[in-house]
C-alpha positions as CSV (number, residue, x, y, z in Angstrom):
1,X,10.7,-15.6,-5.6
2,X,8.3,-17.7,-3.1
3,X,5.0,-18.4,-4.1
4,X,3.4,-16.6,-1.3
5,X,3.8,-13.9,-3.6
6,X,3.4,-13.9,-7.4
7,X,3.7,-10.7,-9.5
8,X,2.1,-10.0,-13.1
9,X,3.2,-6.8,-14.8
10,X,1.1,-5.9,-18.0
11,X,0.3,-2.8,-19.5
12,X,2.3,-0.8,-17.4
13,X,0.8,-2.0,-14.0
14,X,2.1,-4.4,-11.4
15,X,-0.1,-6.9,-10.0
16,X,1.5,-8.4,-6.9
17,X,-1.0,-10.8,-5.4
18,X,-0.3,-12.6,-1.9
19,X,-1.3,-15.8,-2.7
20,X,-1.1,-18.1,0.7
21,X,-5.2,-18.1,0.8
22,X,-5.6,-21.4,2.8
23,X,-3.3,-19.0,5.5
24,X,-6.1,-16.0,4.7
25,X,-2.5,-14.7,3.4
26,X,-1.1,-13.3,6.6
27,X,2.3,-12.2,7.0
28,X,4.6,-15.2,7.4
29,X,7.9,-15.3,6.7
30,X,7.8,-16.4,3.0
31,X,5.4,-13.6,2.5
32,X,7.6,-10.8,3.8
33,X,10.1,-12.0,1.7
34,X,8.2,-12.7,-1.1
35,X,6.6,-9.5,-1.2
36,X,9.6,-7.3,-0.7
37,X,11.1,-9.5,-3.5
38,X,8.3,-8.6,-5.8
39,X,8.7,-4.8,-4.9
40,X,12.6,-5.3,-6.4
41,X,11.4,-7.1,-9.2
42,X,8.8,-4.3,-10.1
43,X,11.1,-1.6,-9.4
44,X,13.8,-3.0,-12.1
45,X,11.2,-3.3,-14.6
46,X,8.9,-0.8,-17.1
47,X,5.8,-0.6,-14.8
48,X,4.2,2.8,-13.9
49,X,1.7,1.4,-11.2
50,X,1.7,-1.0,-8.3
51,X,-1.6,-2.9,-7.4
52,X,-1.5,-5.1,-4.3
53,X,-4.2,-7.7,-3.6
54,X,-4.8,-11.4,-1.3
55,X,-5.6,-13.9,-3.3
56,X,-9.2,-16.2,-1.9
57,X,-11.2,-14.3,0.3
58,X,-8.9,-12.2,2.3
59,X,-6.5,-9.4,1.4
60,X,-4.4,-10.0,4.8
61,X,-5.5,-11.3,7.7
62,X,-2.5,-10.0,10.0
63,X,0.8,-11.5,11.6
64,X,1.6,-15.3,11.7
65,X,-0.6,-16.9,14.7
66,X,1.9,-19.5,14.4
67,X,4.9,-17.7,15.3
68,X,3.4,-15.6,17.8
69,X,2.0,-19.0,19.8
70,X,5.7,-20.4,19.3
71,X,7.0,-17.1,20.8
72,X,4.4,-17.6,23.5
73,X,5.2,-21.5,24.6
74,X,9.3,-20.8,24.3
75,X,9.4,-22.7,21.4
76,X,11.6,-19.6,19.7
77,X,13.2,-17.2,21.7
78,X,11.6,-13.5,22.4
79,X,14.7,-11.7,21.0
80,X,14.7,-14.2,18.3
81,X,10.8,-13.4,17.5
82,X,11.9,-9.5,17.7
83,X,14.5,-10.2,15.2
84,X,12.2,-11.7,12.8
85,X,9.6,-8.8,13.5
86,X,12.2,-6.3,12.5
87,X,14.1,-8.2,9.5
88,X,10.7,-8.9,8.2
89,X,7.3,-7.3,8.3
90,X,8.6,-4.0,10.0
91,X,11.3,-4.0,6.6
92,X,8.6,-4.8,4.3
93,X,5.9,-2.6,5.3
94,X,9.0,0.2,5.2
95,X,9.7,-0.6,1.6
96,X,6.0,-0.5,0.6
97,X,5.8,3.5,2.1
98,X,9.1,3.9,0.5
99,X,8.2,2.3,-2.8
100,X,8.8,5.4,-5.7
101,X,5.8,4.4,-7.7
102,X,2.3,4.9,-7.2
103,X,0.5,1.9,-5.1
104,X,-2.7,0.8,-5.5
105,X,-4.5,-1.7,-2.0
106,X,-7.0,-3.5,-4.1
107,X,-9.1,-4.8,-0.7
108,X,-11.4,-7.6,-1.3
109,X,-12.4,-9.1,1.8
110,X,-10.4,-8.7,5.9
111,X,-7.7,-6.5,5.9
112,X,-6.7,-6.5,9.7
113,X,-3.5,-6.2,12.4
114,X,-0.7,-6.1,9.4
115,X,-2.9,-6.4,6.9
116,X,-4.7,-3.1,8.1
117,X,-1.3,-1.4,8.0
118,X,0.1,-3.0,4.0
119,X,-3.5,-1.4,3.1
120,X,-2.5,1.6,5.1
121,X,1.0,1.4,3.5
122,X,-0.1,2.1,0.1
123,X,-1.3,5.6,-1.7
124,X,-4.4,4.8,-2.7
125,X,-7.0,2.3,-0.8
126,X,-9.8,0.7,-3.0
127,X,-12.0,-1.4,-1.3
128,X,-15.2,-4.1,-2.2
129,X,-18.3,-3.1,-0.4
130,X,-18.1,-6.0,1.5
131,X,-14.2,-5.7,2.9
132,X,-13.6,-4.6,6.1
133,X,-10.5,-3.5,8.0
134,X,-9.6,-3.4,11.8
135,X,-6.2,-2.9,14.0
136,X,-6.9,-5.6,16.2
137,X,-3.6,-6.1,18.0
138,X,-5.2,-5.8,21.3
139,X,-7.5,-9.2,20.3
140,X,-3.8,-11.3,20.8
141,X,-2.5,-9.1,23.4
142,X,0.1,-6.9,21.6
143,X,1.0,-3.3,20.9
144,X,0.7,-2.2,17.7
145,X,3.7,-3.3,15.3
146,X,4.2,-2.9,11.0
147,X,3.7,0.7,11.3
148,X,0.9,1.2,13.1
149,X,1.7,4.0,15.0
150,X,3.3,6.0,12.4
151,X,0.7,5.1,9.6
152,X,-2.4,5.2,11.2
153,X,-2.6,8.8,13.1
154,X,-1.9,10.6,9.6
155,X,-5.0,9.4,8.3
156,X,-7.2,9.4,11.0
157,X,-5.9,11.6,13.5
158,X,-4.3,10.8,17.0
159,X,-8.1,10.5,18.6
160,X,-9.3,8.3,16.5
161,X,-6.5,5.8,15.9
162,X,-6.3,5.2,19.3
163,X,-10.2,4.3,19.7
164,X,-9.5,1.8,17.0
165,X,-6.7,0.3,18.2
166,X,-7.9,0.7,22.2
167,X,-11.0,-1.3,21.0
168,X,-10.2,-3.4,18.4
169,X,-12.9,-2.3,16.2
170,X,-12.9,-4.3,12.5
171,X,-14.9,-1.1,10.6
172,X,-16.9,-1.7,7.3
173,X,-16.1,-0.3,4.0
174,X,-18.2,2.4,4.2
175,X,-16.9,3.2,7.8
176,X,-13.6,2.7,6.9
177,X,-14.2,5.0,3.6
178,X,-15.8,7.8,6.3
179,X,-12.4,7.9,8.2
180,X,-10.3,8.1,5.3
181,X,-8.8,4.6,5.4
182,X,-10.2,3.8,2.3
183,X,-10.4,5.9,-1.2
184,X,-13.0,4.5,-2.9
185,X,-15.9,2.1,-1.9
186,X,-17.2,0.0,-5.0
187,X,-20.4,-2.4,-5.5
188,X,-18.8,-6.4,-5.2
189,X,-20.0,-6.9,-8.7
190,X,-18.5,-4.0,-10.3
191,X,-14.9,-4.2,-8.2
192,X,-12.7,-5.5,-10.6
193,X,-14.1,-3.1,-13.3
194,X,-13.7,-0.4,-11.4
195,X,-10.0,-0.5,-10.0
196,X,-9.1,-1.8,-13.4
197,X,-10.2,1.6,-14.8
198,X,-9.0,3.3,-11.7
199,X,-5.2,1.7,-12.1
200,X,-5.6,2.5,-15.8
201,X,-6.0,6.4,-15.4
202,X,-2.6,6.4,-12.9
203,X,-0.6,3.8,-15.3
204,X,-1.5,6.0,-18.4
205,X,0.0,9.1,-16.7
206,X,2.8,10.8,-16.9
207,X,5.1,8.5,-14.2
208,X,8.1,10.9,-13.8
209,X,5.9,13.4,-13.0
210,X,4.0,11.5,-10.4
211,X,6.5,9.6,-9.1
212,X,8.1,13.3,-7.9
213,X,4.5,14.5,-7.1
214,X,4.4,11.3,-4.3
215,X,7.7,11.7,-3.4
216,X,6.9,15.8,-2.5
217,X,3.9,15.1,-0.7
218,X,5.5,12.4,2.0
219,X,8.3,14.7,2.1
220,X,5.8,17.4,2.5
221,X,5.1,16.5,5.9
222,X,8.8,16.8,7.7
223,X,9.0,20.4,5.8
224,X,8.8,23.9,6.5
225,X,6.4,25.7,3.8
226,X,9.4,27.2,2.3
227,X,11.1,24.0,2.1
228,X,8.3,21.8,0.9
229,X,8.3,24.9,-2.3
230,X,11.9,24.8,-2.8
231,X,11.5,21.1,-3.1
232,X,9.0,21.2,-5.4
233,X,10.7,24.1,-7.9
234,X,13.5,21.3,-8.5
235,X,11.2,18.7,-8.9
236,X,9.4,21.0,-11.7
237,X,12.8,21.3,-13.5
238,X,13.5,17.6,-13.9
239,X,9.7,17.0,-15.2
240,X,9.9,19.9,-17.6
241,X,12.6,17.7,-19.5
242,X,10.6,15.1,-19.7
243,X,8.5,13.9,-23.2
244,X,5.8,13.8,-20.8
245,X,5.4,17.3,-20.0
246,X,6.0,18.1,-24.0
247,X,3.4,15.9,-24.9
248,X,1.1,17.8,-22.2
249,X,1.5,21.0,-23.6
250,X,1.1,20.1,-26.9
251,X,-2.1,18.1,-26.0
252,X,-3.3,20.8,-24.2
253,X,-2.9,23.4,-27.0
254,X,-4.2,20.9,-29.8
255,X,-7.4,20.4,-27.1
256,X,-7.1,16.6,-27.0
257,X,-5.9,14.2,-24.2
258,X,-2.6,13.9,-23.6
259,X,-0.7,10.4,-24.3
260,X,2.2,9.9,-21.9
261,X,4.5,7.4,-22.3
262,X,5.7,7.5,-18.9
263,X,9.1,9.5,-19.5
């Protein structure tokens, strides 16, 4: 694995930190490939959450300037700049929303242009008070790219995504947090105690369970209502197998908090 990315797993949870912070960590190539590297290694090992974060005082701050001015003077071919688009942050960002277990966008600091979206990308969006986050394609004269398009409106709506990528607005936390880009807003001093305890309450749950629960809900939205409850009816028969859901009921009958073990 590069070490644009490093990954620490501990007590259940995945730490995968993108760690090019002189580069304000924005999506080269090494940090496509390191980061969809990290997603394999996580994936093959005992984790239960997923918690991505920029190391220094960025979490992402977008596509690789350098490439794009290369692409710009001829120095690399267009189709060979579309290429690398497709093989490498379109196919990251696609693993990321495909990733089966729960993710966690631990934003410290800029998250803009494919940084925006890898925030996006994730289930859950926790943010610093003083982050910020933006779509600013426009500022190098692009469309949108890494997902935008399909990302974006199913958080905020058609209206507004296009007023933030028309204008190239960089929104606060606590704008960001109004429009739903963003779960939870916490106090800089209290951040990393408070996504610690956040991550804990996910990694200490009952993974099979959730790991069909996210799957149903992105399904959820190419179903029928009939579809989306069939869907879910299987899903409930694989869980009820689980030691998990034992452990529930039992907890729940002895009134005392349950203690998965994630299977």
């Amino acid at each position: 694995m590069s070490d644009a990315v490093l990954v620490d797993i501990e007590d259940g949870v995945a730490t995968i930190t993108l760690n090019e912070p002189d580069r304000r960590n924005a999506f080269s190539l090494a940090m496509s490939a390191g980061l969809r590297d990290a997603l394999d290694e996580v994936e093959e090992s005992d984790a239960r959450c997923v918690v991505i974060e920029g190391a220094g005082d960025a979490f992402s701050a977008g596509g690789d300037v350098e490439l794009m001015s290369q692409t710009a003077t001829g120095a690399v071919p267009l189709d060979e700049s579309v290429r690398t688009l497709e093989k490498t942050t379109s196919e990251t960002m696609a693993r990321v929303v495909a990733f089966p277990l729960p993710t966690v966008a631990k934003v410290d600091g800029p998250a803009v242009g494919a940084g925006a979206n890898l925030a996006t990308a994730c289930d859950v969006q926790l943010a610093n008070e003083d982050a910020a986050i933006g779509f600013v394609f426009r500022e190098v004269g692009l469309a949108v790219d890494a997902g935008t398009s399909y990302l974006l409106p199913r958080v905020v709506g058609t209206n507004v995504a296009k007023e933030l990528v028309f204008t190239g607005a960089v929104l606060g936390a606590d704008r960001a947090h109004e429009l739903g880009l963003v779960n939870h807003v916490y106090d800089a001093d209290e951040f990393d105690e408070q996504v610690e305890t956040f991550v804990e309450r996910i990694a200490t749950g009952p993974t099979v369970a959730l790991r069909h629960s996210k799957r149903l809900i992105d399904e959820g939205l190419r179903r029928t209502v009939d579809e989306a409850m069939v869907a879910e009816a299987t899903a409930q028969g694989l869980c009820f197998d689980t030691d998990d859901h034992a452990e529930g009921v039992t907890a729940f009958v002895e009134s005392r908090e349950p203690e998965f073990e994630g299977s």
